[in-house]
VEXKETI-718890 format. One record per atom (N, C-alpha, C, O): residue in one letter; x, y negated, z negated. Coordinates in pm, whole numbers, padded with zeros to 5 digits, always signed. Example, Ala and Ser with C-alpha at 12.3 -4.5 7.8 and 13.67 -1.06 7.14 Angstrom:
BEGIN
A+01319+00569-00780A+01230+00450-00780A+01320+00330-00780A+01424+00332-00846S+01285+00225-00708S+01367+00106-00714S+01290-00003-00787S+01341-00114-00804
***
This chain:
BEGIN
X+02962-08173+12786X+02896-08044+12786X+02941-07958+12667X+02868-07884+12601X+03070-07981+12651X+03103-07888+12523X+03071-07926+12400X+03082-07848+12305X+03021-08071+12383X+02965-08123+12259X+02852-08071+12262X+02820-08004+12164X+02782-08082+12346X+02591-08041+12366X+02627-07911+12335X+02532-07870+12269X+02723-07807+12345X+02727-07645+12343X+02745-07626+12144X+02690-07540+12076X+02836-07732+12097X+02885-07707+12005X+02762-07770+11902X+02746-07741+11784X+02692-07855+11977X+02560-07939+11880X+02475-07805+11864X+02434-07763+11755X+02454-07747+11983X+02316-07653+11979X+02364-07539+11874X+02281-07490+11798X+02516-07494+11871X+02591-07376+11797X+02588-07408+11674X+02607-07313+11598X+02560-07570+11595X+02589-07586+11485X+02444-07628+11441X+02429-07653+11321X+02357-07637+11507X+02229-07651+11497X+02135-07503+11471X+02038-07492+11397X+02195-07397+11554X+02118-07254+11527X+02201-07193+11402X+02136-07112+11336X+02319-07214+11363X+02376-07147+11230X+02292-07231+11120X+02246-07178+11019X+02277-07393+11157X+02175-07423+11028X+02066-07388+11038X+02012-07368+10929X+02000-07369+11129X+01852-07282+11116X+01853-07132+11050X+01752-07077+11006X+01976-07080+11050X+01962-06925+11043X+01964-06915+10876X+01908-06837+10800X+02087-07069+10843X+02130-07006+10722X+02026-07083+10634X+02049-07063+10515X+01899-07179+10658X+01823-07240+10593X+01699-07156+10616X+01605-07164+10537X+01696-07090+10700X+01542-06989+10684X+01534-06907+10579X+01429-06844+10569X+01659-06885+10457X+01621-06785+10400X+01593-06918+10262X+01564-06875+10151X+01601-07020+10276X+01600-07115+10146X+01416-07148+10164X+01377-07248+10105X+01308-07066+10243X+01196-07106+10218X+01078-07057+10125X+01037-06941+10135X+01018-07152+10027X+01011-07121+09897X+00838-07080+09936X+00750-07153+09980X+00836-06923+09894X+00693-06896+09941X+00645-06857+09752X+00690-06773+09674X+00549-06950+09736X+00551-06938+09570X+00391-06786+09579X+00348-06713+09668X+00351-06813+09412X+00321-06658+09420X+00130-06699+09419X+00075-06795+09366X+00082-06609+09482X-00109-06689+09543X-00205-06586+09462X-00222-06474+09511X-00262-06615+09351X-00321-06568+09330X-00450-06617+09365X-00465-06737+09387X-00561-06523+09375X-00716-06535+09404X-00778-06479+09369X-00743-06362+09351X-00924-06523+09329X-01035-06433+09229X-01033-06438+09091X-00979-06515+09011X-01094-06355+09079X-01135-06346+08893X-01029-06230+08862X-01028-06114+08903X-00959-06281+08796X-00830-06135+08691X-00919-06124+08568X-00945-06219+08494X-00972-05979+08552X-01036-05925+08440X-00962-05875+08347X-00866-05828+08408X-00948-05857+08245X-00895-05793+08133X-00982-05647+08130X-01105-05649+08140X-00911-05523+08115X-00982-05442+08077X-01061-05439+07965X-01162-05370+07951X-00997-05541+07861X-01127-05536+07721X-01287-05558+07738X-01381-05504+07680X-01281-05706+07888X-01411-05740+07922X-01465-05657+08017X-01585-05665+08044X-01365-05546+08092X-01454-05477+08175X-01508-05359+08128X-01570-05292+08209X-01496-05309+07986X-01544-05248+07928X-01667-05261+07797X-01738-05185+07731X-01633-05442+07809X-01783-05476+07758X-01893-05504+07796X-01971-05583+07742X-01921-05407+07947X-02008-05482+08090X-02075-05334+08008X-01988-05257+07968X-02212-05295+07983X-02317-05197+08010X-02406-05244+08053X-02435-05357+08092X-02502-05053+08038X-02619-05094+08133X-02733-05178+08032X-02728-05186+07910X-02814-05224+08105X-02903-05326+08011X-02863-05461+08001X-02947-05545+07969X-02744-05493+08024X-02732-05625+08011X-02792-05729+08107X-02783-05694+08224X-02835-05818+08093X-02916-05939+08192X-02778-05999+08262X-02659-05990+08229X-02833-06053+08351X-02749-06148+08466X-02638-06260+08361X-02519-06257+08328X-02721-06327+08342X-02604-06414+08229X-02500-06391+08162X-02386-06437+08156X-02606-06249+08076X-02493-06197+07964X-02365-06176+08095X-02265-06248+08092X-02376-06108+08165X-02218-06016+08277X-02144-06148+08278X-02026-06165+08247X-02255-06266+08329X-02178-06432+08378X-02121-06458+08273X-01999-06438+08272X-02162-06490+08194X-02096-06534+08047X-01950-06447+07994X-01843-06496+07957X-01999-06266+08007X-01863-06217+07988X-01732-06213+08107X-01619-06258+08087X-01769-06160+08208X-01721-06215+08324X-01657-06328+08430X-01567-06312+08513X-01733-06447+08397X-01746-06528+08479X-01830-06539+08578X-01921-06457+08595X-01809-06649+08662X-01890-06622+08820X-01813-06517+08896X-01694-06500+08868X-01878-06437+08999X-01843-06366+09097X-01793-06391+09177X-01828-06494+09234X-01709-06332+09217X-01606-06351+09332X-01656-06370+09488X-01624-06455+09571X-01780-06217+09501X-01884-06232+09594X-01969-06246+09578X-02001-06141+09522X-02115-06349+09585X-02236-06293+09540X-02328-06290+09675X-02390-06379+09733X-02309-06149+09703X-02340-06146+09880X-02515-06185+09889X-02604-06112+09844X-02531-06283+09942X-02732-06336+09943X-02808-06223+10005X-02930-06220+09989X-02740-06115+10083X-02789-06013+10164X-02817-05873+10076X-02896-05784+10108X-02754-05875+09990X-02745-05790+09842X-02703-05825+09691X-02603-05805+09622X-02835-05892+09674X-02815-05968+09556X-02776-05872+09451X-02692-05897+09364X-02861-05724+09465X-02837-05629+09339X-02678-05647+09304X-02640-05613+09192X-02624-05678+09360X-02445-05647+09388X-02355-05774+09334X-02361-05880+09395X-02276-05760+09225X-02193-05912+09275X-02048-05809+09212X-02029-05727+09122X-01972-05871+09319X-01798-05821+09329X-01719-05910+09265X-01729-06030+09292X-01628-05863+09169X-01544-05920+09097X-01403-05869+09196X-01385-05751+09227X-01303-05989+09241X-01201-05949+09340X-01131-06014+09284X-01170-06123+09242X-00984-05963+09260X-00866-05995+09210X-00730-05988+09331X-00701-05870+09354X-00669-06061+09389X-00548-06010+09471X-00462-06122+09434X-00479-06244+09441X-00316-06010+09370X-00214-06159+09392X-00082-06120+09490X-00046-06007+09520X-00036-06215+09520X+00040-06161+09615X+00166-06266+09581X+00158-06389+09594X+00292-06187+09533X+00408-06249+09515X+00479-06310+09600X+00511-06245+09699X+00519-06425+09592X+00616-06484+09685X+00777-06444+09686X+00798-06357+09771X+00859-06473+09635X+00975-06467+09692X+01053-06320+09606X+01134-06245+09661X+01010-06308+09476X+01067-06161+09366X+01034-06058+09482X+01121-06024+09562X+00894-06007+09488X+00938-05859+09530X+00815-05860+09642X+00792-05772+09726X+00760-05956+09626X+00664-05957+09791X+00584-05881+09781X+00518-05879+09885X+00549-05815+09712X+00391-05690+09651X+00336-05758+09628X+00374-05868+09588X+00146-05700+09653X+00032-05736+09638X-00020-05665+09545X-00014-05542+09554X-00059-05705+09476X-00163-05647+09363X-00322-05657+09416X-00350-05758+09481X-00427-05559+09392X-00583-05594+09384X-00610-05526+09288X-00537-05445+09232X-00751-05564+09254X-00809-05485+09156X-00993-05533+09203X-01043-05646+09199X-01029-05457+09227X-01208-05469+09274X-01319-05375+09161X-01338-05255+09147X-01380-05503+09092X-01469-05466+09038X-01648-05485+09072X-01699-05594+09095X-01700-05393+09070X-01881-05393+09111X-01994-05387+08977X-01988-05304+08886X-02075-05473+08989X-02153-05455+08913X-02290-05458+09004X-02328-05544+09083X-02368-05302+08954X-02447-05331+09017X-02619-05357+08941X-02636-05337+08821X-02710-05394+09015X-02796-05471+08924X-02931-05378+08990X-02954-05348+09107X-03018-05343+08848X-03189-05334+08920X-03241-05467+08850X-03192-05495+08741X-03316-05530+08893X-03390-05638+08871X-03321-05755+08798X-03288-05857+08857X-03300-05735+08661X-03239-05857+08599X-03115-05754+08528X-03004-05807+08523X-03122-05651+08489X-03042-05561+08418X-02903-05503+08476X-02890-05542+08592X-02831-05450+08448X-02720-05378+08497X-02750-05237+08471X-02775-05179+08365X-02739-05185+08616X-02778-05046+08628X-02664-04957+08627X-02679-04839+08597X-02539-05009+08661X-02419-04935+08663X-02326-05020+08726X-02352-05087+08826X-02192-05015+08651X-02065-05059+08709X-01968-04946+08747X-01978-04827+08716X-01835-05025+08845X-01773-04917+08932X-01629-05039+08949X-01625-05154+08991X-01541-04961+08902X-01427-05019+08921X-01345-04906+09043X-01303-04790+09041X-01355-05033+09160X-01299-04975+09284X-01139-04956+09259X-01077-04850+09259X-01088-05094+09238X-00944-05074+09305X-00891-05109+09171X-00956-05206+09130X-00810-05075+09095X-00740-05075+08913X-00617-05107+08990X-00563-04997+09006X-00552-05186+09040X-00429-05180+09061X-00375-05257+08956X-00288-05218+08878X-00443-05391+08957X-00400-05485+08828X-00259-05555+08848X-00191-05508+08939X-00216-05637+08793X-00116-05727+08775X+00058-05666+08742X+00099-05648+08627X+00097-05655+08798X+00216-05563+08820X+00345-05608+08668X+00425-05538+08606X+00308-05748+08662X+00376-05811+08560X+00298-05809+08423X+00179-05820+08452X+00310-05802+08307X+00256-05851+08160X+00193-05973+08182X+00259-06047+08255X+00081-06023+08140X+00040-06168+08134X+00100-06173+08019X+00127-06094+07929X+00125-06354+08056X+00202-06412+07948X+00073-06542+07890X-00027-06577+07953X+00108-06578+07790X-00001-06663+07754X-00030-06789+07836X-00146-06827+07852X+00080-06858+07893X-00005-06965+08015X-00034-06893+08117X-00082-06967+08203X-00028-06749+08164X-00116-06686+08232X-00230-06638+08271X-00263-06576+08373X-00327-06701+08114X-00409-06627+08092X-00457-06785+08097X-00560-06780+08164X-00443-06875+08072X-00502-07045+08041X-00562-07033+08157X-00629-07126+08201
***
């Protein structure tokens, strides 16, 4: 009995002292814009041109096509555990861009570094 007491006692100190060795790495998701390209979005531009400067959209909701959402969130793992977003809208009349709207500027808390940007 005192072995089974002393197994379970040396079994919960290694659980306690190995829970902090778990490696939560850092998740980024979405499109990360550069402010240079979100300031080369005007009105008049066609669907492509935005795709081409942009990329594809993050949302392209089928229920509101006028609309496609550019969404950025990263969320650090083990440094400092902050989330970053940044939400960008472009919105569309027919084929054109009628106006853009940058919701959430929070942006990337760190400098991109050049394999950051690859």
């Amino acid at each position: 009995m005192a072995l089974h007491r002393s197994l379970v006692f040396a079994l919960l100190a290694a659980a306690a002292l190995l829970s902090g060795c778990v490696y939560r790495p850092d998740i980024q998701q979405g499109n990360l814009l550069s402010v240079k390209d979100i300031e080369q979005v005007q009105v008049g531009m066609t669907r492509s041109q935005v795709r081409f400067l942009l990329g594809t959209p993050m949302v392209s909701d089928p229920f509101a096509p006028h609309r496609w959402d550019y969404i950025y969130r990263m969320e650090y793992g083990r440094r400092n555990r902050s989330i970053d977003t940044a939400h960008f809208i472009v919105f569309f009349e027919g084929d054109k861009v009628a106006r853009a709207e940058m919701v959430d500027a929070t942006g990337p808390a760190r400098p991109m570094s050049d394999d950051d940007k690859k």
